[in-house]
N, C-alpha and C positions, 0 to 999 in steps of 0.2 A: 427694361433698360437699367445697366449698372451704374450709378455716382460714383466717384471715387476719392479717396480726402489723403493727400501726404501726411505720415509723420517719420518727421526726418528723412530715410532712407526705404519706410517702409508704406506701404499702400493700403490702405482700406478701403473697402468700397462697402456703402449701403446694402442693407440686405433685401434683397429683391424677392417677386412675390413667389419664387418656386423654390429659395432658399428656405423664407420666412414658413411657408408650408410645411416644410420639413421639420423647423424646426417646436412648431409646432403641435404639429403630431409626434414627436419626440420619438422621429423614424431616422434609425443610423443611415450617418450621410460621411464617407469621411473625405468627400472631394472639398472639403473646406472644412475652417473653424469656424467658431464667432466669438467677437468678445462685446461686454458689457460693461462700456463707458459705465456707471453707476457704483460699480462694485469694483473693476481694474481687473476683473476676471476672466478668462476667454474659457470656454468650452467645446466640446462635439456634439455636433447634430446627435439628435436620441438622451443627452443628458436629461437625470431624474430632476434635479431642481426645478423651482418654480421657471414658470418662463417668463420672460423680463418684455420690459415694456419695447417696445417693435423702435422706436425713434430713441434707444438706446443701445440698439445691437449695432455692430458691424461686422463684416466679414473678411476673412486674412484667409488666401488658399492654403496655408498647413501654418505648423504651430509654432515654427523656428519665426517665419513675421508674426506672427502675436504679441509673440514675447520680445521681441525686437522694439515693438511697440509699446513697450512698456505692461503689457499683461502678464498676470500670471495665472496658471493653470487650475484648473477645478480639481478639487482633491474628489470629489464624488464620480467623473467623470472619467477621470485622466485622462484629456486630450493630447497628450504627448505618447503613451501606450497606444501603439498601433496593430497590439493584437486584440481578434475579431470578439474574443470569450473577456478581455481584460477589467469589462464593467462589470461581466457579470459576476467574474469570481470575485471582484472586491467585494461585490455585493453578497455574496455567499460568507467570505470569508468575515465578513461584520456581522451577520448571523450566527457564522460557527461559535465568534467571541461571546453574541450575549448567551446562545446554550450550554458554555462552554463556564459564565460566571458562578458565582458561589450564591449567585438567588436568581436562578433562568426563567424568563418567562415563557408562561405555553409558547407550542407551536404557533397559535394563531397571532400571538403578540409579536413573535419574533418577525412575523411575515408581514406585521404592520407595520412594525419598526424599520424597517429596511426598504418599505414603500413596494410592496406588493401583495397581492390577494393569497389567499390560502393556496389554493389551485396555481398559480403562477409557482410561488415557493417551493413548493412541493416538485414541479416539474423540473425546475431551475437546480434547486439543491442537488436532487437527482442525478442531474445531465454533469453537472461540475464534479462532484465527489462519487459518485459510485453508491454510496447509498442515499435513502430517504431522512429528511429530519428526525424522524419517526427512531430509524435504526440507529443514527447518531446520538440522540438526546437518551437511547434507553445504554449505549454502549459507553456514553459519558457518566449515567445513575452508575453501571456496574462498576464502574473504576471507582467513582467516589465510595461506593462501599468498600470494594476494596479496602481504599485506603483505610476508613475509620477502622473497619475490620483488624487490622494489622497494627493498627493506632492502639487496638487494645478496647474500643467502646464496645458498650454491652451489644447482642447482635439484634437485637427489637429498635436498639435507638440509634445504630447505623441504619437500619433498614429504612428508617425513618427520617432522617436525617441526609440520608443521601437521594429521596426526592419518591421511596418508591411508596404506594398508597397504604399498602399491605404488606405483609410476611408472607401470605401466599404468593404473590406474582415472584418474589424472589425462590422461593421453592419448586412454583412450579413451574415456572421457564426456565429453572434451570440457569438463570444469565449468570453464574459463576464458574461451570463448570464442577463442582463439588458444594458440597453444604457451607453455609456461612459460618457455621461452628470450624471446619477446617481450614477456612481461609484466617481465619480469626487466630487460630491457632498456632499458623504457621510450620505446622508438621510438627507441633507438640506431640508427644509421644513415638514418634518413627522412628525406627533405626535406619539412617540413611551410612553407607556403606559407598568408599569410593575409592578409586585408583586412578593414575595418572602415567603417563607414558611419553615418549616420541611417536614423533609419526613425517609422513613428507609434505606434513601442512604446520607442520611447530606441535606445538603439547596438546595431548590430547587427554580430559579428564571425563573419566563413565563414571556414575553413581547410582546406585540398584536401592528399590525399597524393597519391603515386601513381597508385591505385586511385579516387579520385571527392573528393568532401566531405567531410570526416571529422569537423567538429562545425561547428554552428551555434552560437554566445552570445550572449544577448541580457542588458542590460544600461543602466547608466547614466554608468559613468568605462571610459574606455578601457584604461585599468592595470590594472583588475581584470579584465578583458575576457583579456587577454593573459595574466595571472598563471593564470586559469582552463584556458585552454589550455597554458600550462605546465604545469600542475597533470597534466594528463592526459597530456599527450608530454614530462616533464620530460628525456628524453635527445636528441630530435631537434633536428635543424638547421631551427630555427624563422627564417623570412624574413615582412617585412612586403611583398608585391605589391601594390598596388591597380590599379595599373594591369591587371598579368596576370589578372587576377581580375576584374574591372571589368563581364562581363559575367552573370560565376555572381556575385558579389555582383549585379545588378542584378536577378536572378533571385530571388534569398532575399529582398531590401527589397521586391519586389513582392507576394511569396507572406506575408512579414508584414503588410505592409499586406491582405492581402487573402485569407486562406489557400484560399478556396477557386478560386484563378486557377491556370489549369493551367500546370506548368513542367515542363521536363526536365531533370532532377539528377541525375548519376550520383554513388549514392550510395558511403560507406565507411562498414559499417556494424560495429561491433565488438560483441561480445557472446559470452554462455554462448547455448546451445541454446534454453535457455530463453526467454531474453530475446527470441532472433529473433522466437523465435514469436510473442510480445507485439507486440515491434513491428509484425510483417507482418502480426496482425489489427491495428493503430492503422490502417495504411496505408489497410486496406477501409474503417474508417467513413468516411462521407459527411461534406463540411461541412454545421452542422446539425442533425446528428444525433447528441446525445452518446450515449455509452455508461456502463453501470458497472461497476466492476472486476468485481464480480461475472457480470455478463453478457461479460468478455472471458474470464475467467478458463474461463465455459462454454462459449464460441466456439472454446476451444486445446484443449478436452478435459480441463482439470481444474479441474472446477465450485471444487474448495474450496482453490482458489489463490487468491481473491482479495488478499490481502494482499501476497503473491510478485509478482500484478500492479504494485500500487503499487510497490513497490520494484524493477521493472523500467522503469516509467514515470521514475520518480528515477534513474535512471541511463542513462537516455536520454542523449547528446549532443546531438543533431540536430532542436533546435527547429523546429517547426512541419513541418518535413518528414515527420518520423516524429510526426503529432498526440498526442501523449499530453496534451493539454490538451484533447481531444475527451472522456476519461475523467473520471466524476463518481461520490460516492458514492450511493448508493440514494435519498436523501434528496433528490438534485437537487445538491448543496452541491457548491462547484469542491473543497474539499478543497485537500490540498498542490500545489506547482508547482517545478519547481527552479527556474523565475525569474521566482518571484513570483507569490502569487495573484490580486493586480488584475489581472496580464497576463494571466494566463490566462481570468480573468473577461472581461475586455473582448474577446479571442478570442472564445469563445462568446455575447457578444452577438451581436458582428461577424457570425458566423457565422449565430445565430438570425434578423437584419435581411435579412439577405442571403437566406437561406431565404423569409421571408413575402415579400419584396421578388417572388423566383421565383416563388413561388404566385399572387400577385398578377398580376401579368403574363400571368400561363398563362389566368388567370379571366378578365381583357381579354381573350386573343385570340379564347380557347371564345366569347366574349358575341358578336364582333366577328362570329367564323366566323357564327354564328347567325343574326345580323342578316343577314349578304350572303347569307345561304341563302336568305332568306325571300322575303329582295328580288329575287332574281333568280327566284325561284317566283312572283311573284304577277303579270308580263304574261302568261305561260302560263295562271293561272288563269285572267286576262282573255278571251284568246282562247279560251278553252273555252268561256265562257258565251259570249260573242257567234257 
């Protein structure tokens, strides 16, 4: 049996014993709120906080009478976010921050701090971002080297300083993609060589090292264009060619206009382990045929990367060559682009026209083959009856 007490305009009623249950066992319930005379707080069933003394709760069927009521909302809970993941990412996302500080603590602190067991964490992290604390916490160490790296610190006391135990584990996984001495360096000593052009996406800027292409940028002012690959080789000896280049640029302005024209690029591709892998399933999709991170993430062998995709896709260099604008979310939706989502959009028309364009064509010939079949069957027919 429910009690029920006015204030003002709005109704509260006592919490009765199969609310109080619930609340209890901190099992989501969202057919009501509760608030907590004591604090002026209301909450959702399932909320982390302590639970409050039982002859201090009441209950309001949704959260607009709560707050009518004069409560306000749990910051830990948000009773007012009536999507079903909304606790859990906050709770994830208040983890990402303490992995994310300039002194993180273990995995296992982080998962105390946030009021769940190692095994909970673990599963939760997971399910919300795509990957595990494990791969987050070692892909936040590799940035922070980076940075120091670039910073110009010695590469023993970046290595150290950006959280990793040893100089081995940075060597031998590999989590930079090239040697710490080169990212430190910034393409000290390379001859990076580059050209710029039109194209039917705005400017397009190819830069070659040694080894092949080392970025593609696409773009609208040439300054920026240039600054960008600064950005990435700020220590090499950067040359404008277009001549020498003239015909691998002529190769990249064709493959924009067109991505699914076949070209031969020898690539330079720089990346962690990780990233290759990304890229070299981008490579396999078909023009046409998008993909979603999801589906690449299951393609490398770790279905619950998707997110680690995206931000492999983002750190792509090599427009169009390496398609990460072939990647979409579940929904269909282009999602982010590092240069720009209309370009990218307009890629995947391009690419969808070009696709029906092929089908089409194929349907003429099948129809065509058909017809000369028949026709060239039917004198035979003839001289058979006669």
């Amino acid at each position: 049996m429910r009690c029920a007490e006015r204030y003002g305009n709005t109704i509260m009623e006592t919490i009765d014993d199969a609310r109080w249950e619930q609340i209890e066992a901190r099992r989501r319930d969202d057919t009501f709120r509760f608030g907590v005379r004591s604090t002026g707080i209301y909450c959702r069933s399932g909320c982390p906080s302590r639970t409050p003394v039982r002859r201090n709760v009441v209950a309001f069927p949704d959260a607009p009478e709560a707050r009518a009521a004069g409560f306000r909302a749990c910051k830990r809970c948000a009773p007012d976010d009536g999507a079903p993941d909304a606790e859990a990412v906050r709770t994830i996302e208040r983890a990402a921050a303490l992995l994310s500080s300039d002194d993180p603590p273990s995995l296992g602190d982080a998962a105390r701090a946030v009021g769940l067991s190692r095994f909970h964490f673990q599963r939760l992290f997971r399910r919300i971002t795509g990957v595990t604390p494990g791969e987050f916490a070692r892909a936040l160490r590799a940035e922070r080297l980076r940075e120091r790296l670039r910073a110009g610190a010695r590469v023993s006391d970046a290595i150290y300083d950006a959280g990793f135990g040893s100089p081995s584990r940075v060597y031998g996984e590999g989590v930079l993609g090239m040697t710490p001495g080169s990212v430190r360096s910034g393409g000290r000593g390379e001859q990076i060589a580059y050209a710029i052009a039109p194209s039917s996406l705005g400017r397009v800027l190819v830069a070659t090292s040694a080894r092949g292409v080392c970025a593609i940028e696409l773009g609208d002012d040439d300054d920026a264009l240039v600054a960008e690959l600064a950005a990435s080789f700020p220590n090499a000896e950067r040359t404008r060619d277009d001549g020498a280049l003239a015909a691998t640029l002529a190769q990249v302005v064709a493959l924009v206009d067109d991505p699914a024209v076949p070209v031969d690029l020898t690539l330079d591709v720089r990346g962690t382990a990780f990233q290759r892998r990304v890229w070299n399933a981008l490579r396999g999709l078909a023009p046409g045929e998008p993909a979603t991170y999801g589906a690449i993430a299951r393609a490398i062998g770790n279905p619950h990367a998707a997110q680690a995709v995206g931000a492999a896709c983002a750190a792509n260099r090599l427009a169009v060559a390496i398609p990460c604008h072939r990647v979409v979310r579940e929904d269909g939706d282009a999602a982010g682009y590092r240069w720009g989502v209309a370009r990218k959009r307009e890629l995947l028309r391009r690419e969808a026209d070009a696709r029906a364009e092929r089908a089409r064509r194929a349907n003429v010939r099948s129809s065509t083959d058909e017809i000369d079949a028949l026709s060239s069957d039917r004198p035979e027919r003839r001289a058979t009856r006669a």
